[in-house]
C-alpha positions in Angstrom: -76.6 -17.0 47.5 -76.2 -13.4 47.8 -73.8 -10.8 48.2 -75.7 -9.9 51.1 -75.6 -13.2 52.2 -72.0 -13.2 52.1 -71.7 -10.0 54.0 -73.9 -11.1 56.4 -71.7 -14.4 57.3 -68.8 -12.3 57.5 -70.2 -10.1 60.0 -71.9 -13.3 61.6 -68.4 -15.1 62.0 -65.8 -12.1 62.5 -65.9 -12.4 66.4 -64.4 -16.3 65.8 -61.7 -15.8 63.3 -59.0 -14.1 62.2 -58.9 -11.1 59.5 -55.9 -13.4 58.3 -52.4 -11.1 56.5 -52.3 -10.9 52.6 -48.2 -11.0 52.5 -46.3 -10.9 48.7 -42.5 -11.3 47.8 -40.6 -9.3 45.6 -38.4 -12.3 44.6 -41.5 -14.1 43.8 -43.4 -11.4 41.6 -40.3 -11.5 39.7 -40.2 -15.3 39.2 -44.1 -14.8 38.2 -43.5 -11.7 36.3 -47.0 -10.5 38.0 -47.9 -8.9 41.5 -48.4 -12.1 43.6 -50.6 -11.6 46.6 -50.8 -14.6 49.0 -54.0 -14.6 51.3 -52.6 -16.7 54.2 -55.1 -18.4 55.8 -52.3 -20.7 57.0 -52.5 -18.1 60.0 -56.3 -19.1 60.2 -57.5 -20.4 63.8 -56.3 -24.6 63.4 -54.1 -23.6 60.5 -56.8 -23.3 57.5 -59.7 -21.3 56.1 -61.9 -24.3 57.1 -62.8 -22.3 60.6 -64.5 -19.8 58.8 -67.2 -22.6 57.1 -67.2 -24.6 60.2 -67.9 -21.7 62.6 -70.8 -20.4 59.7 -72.8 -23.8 59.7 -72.9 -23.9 63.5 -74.2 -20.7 64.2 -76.8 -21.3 61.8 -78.2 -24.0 63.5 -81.4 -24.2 65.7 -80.5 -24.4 69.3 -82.4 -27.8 69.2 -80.2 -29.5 66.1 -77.1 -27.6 68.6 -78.3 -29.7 71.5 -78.0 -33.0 69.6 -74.6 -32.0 68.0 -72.6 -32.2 64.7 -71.0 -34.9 62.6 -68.4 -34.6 59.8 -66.0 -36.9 57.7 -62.9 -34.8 56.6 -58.9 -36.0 56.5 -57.6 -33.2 58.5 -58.4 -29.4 58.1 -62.5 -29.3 58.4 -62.2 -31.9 61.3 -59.8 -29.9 63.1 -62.2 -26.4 62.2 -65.4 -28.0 63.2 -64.3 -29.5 66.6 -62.6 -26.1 67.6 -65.6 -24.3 66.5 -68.0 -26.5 68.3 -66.1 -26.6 71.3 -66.1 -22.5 71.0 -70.0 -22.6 70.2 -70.3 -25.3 73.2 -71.7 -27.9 71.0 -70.9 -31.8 70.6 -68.6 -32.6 67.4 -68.2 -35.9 65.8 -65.4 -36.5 63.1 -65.0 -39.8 61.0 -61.8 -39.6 59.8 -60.1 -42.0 57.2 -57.1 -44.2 58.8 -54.8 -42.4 56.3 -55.1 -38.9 57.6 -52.1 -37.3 58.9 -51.6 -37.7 62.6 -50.8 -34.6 63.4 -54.1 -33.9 61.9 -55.7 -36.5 64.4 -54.0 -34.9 67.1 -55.2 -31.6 66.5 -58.7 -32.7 66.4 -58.2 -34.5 70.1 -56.5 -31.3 71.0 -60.2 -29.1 70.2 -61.9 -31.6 71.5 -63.7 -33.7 68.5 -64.9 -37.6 69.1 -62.9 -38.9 66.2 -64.0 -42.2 64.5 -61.9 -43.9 62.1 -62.9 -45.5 59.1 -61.8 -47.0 55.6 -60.1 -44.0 53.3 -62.7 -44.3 50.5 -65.6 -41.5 50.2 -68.5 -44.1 50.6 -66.7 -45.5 53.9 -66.8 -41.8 55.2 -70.0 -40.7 54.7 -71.5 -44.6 55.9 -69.9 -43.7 59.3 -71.3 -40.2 59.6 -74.8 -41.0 58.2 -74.4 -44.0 61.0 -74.3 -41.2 63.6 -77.0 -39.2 62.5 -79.0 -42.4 63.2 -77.8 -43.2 66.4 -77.8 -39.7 68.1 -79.4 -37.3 65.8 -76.4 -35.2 65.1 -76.6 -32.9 62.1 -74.5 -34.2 59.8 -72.4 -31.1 58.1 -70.4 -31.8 54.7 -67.0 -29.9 54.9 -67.7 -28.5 51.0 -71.0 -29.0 49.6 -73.1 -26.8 52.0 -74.3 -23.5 51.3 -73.2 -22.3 55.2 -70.1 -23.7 54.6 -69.6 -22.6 51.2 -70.6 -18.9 51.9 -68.3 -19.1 55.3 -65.5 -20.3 52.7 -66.1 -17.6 50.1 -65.2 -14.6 52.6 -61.4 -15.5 52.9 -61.4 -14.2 49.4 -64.2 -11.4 50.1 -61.1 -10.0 52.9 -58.3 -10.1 49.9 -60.8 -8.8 47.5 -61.0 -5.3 50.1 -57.8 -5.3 50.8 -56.9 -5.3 47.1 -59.6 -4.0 45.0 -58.2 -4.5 41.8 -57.4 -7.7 41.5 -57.2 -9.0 38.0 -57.6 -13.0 39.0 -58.0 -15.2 41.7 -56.6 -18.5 42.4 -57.6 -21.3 44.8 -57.0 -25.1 45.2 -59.7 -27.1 44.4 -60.5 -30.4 46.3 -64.1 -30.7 47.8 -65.4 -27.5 46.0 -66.2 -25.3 48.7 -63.4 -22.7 48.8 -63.0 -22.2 45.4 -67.4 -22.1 45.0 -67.1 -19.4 47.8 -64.5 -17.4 46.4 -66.4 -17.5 43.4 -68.8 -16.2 44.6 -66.7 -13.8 46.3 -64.8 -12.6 43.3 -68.7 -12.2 41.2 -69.7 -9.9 43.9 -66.6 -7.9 45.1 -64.0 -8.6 42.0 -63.6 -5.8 39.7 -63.2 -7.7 36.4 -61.3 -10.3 38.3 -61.4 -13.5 36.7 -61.1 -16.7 39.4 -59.1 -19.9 38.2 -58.6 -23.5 40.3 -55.6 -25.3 40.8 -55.8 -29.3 41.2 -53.5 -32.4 40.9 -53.4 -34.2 37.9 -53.5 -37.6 40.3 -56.7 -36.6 41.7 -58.6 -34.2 38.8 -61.8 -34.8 39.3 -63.1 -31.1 39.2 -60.9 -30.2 35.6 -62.8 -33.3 33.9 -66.3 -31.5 35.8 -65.8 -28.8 34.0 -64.9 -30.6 30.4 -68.2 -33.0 30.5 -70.8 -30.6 32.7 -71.6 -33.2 35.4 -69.9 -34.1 38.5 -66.7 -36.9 38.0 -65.3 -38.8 40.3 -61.6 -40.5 41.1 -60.8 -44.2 40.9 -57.5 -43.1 42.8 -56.4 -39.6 44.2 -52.3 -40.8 44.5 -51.5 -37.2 45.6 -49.9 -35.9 48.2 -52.0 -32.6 48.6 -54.0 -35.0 51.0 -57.0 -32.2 51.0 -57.7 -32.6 48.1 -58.5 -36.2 47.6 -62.5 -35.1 47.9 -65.0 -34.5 45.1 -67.2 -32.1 43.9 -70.9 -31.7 45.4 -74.6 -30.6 43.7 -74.3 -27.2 45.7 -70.7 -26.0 45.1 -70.4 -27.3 41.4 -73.0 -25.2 39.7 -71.2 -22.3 41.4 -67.5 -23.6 39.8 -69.4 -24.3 36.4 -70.7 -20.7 36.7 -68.1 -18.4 37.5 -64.8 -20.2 37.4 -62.8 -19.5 34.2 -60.3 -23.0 34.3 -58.5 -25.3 36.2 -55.4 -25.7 35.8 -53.8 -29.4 36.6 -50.3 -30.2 38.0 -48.0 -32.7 38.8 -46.4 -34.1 42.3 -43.2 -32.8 41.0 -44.6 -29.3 40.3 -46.4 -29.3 43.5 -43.5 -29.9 45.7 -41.4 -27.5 43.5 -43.9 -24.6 44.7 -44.2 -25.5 48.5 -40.4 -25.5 48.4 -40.1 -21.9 47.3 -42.8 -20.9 49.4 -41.2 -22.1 52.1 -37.6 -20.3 51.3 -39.1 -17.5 50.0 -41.4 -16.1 52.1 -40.4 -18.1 55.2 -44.1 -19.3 55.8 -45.4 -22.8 56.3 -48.1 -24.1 53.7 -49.4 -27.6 53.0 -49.2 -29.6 50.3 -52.5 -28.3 49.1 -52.0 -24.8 48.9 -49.1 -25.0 46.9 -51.3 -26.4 44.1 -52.5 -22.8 43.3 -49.2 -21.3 43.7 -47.9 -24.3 41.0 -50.5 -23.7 38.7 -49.6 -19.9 38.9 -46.0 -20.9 37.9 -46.8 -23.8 35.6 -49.0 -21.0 33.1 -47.1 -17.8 34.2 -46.9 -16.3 30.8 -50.3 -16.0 30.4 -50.9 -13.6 33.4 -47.4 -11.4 33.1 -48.1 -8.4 34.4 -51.2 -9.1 36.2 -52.3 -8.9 39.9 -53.4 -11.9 41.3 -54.2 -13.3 44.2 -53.9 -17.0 45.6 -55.7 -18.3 48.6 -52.6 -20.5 50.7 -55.9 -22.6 52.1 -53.6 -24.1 55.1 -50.3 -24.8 57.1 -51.0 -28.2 58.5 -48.1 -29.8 57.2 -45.8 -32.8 59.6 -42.9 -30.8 59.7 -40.7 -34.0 60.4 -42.5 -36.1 56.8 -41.6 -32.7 54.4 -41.7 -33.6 50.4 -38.1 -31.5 50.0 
């Protein structure tokens, strides 16, 4: 994937999104010691960067494979980005969803207009109901992380911060399924200026960290967390990107995780999710090795049930 390609989806996709605020805090930079630059794609159409992937894959379709529709499994953010992007594109969307997801999640999703299924919360249960609908109606079954459409959609989040501050010296993203952080990889190789891009994950669902250690894709027996994106894996198109061009991932704790939503939230008086405050903690949690640096961190979404909040 190119940097062409990259510009090419951005221009492809700009008429459907939103060229979302980069926003810092004074207070913060000095709790960081570094100039902290928060690309909030909470203020993304449906609340997250997903409608930039979602909106990408559909309009690469053939008007044929449009006809028949689309199909994805995802616990909240991609359902929600692919049935308001097929309802904008006027094309059918399917979304298996696992009983766990949050409801105000499954609302959403009824809200744009998505079919939702339900279905056990284990990744073999997921894709068994969407492959199940590709067989029954021929939809085209899109994967909210491991596609090169979405992936490339994903990426140009970080290709807008990367304009609007040139001269970042790192970038940092949450990692769950793989395809924000692979896109703003990709991002940060062909617009950084010796910007280095790092992922932030749970330690209860790590899957991508122990990737990197072993060179081959892991999985989680359990993913206890409550950053409920990222309970995903890693696919065969995003992780040779992360293996490529991402320096480390740093792990954190529940404890940390909720500690950086928390000051988020008083801080800069925005709403973030669970999983966005994973970068932001692994900012904190290794702060003295990037004093004095710029950086930037991806806040991936706001979808958060205001009345079930960690603090």
């Amino acid at each position: 994937m190119t940097k062409e390609n990259l510009q090419a989806c951005h221009n492809r996709i700009i008429p459907h999104i939103h060229n979302t605020p980069v926003l810092s805090s004074r207070l913060i930079n000095r709790m960081v010691g570094a100039q902290v630059y928060y690309k909030c794609e909470n203020f993304q159409r449906t609340g997250a960067y997903k409608m930039r992937g979602a909106t990408n894959a559909i309009m690469e379709l053939s008007e044929d494979q449009k006809q028949k529709g689309v199909v994805t499994h995802s616990s909240g953010n991609f359902a929600q980005a692919l049935s308001l992007a097929a309802k904008s594109l006027g094309v059918k969307a399917t979304i298996i969803m696992p009983t766990n997801s949050p409801q105000v999640k499954k609302n959403a999703v009824a809200e744009y207009k998505g079919h939702i299924i339900e279905c056990e919360p284990t990744i073999e249960a997921r894709q068994g109901a969407a492959d199940k609908i590709v067989e029954e109606t021929g939809a085209t079954f899109i994967h909210p992380s491991n596609d090169n459409t979405v992936i490339l959609g994903q990426g140009t989040a970080c290709m807008e911060l990367l304009k609007e501050q040139p001269d970042l010296d790192t970038v940092f993203c949450p990692v769950g399924g793989g395809g924000l952080i692979a896109g703003s990889a990709l991002a940060v190789n062909y617009f950084g200026n010796k910007c280095d891009i790092y992922g932030g994950e749970p330690f209860e669902a790590d899957d991508a960290y122990r990737s990197l250690i072993s060179g081959k894709i892991e999985t989680n027996k359990t993913a206890n967390t409550i950053a409920d994106g990222l309970r995903t894996q890693l696919g065969d198109k995003n992780f040779p990107l992360i293996k490529k061009y991402v320096k480390a991932i740093i792990r954190v704790t529940e404890e940390d995780i909720i500690s950086a939503m928390r000051i988020v939230y008083e801080r800069m008086k925005i709403i973030i999710e669970p999983s966005s405050a994973v970068a932001f903690a692994a900012v904190l949690k290794e702060k003295e090795s990037f004093q004095n640096k710029k950086i930037g961190i991806i806040i991936s979404g706001g979808n958060v049930d205001v009345n079930n909040l960690p603090f």
